[in-house]
C-alpha positions as CSV (number, residue, x, y, z in Angstrom):
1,X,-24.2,-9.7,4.9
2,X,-27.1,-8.3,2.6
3,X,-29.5,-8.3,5.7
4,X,-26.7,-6.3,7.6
5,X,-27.0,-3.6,4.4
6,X,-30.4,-3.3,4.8
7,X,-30.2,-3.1,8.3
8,X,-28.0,-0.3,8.0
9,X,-29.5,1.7,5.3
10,X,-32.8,1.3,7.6
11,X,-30.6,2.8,10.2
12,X,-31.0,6.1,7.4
13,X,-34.4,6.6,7.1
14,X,-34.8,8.8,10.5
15,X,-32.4,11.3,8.8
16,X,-33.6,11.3,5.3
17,X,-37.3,11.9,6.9
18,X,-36.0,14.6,8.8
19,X,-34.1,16.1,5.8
20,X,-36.7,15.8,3.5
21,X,-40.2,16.5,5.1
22,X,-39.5,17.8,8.9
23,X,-37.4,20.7,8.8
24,X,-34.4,20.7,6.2
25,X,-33.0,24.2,7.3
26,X,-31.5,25.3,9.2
27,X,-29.8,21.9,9.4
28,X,-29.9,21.2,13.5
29,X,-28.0,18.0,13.3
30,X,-24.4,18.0,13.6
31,X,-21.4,17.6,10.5
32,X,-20.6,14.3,11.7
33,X,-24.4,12.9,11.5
34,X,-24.4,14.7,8.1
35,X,-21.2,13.1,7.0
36,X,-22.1,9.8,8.6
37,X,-25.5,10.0,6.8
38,X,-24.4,10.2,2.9
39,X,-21.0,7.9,4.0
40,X,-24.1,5.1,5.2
41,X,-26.2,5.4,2.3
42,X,-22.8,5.0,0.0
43,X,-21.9,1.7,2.0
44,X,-24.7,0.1,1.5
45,X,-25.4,0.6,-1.8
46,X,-21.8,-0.2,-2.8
47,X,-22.5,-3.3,-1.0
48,X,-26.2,-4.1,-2.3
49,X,-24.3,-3.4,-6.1
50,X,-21.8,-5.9,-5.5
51,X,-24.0,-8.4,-3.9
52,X,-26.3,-8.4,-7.2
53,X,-23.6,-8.7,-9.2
54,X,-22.5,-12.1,-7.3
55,X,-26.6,-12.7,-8.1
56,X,-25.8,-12.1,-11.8
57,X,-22.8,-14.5,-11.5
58,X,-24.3,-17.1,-9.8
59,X,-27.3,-17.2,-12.5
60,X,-26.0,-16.4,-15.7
61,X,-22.8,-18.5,-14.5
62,X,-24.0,-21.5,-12.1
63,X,-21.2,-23.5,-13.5
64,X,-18.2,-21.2,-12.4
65,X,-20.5,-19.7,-9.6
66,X,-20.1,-23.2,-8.0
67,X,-16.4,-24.1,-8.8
68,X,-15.1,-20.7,-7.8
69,X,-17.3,-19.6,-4.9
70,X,-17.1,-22.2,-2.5
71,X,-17.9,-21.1,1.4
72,X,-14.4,-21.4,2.0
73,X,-13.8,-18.0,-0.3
74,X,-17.4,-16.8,0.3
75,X,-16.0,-15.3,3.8
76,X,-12.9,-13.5,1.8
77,X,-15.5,-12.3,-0.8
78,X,-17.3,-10.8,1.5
79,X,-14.9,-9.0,3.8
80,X,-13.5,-7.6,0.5
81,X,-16.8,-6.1,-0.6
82,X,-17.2,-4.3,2.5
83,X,-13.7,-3.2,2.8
84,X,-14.3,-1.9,-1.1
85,X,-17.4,-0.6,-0.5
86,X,-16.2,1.0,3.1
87,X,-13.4,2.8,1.4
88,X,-15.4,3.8,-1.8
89,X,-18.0,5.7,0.5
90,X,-14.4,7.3,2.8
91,X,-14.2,10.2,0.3
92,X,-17.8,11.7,1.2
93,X,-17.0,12.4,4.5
94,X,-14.3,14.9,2.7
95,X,-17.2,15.8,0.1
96,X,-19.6,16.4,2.4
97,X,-17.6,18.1,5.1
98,X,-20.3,20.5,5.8
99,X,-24.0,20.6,7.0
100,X,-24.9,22.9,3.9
101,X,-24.6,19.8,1.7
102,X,-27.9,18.1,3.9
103,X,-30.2,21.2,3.4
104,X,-32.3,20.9,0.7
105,X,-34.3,24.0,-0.3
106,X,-36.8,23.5,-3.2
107,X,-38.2,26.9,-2.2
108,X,-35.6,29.4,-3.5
109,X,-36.3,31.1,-6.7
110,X,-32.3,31.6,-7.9
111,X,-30.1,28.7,-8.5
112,X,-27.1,29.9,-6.5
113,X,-29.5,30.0,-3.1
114,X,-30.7,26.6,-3.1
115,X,-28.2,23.8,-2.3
């Protein structure tokens, strides 16, 4: 499950290189690879959070880490930290509804032109 978060925020890196050093405007990618972009980057790291916090548990707490994660709950566990994290990164396709939100222009001398 943690390789398949890293997997997909590998899946990322294309579109951040593109919207940081190729050509961030005009943005020439579509709404739905900008909304899929930022919704991507929130699943995984809601994921990757919730994964080292079973890390912390499981050192900090070995004793209750063994008693109350057994493999028969670990597949529960899971599938409720990516529904969680799947519907925690849901309202950024609503946030970032348009393309505007990917440009990034670190060029623009007033506040109100860069984005």
């Amino acid at each position: 499950s943690l390789a398949a978060a890293d997997v997909l925020m590998l899946l990322t890196v294309p579109v951040t290189l593109y919207r940081y050093f190729w050509q961030y405007y005009p943005w020439a990618l579509s709404d739905a690879v900008c909304k899929l972009y930022f919704m991507a980057r929130q699943l995984c790291c809601a994921a990757i959070v919730a994964f080292t916090t079973e890390r912390y548990v499981a050192i900090c707490h070995p004793m209750w880490a063994v008693t109350g994660l057994r493999p028969a709950r670990m597949a529960y566990l899971l599938a409720l930290i990516w529904l969680l994290a799947l519907v925690s990164s849901a309202p950024l396709t609503v946030v970032y509804g348009q393309a505007s939100a990917c440009v990034l222009d670190y060029t623009s001398t007033r506040r109100e032109k860069s984005v």
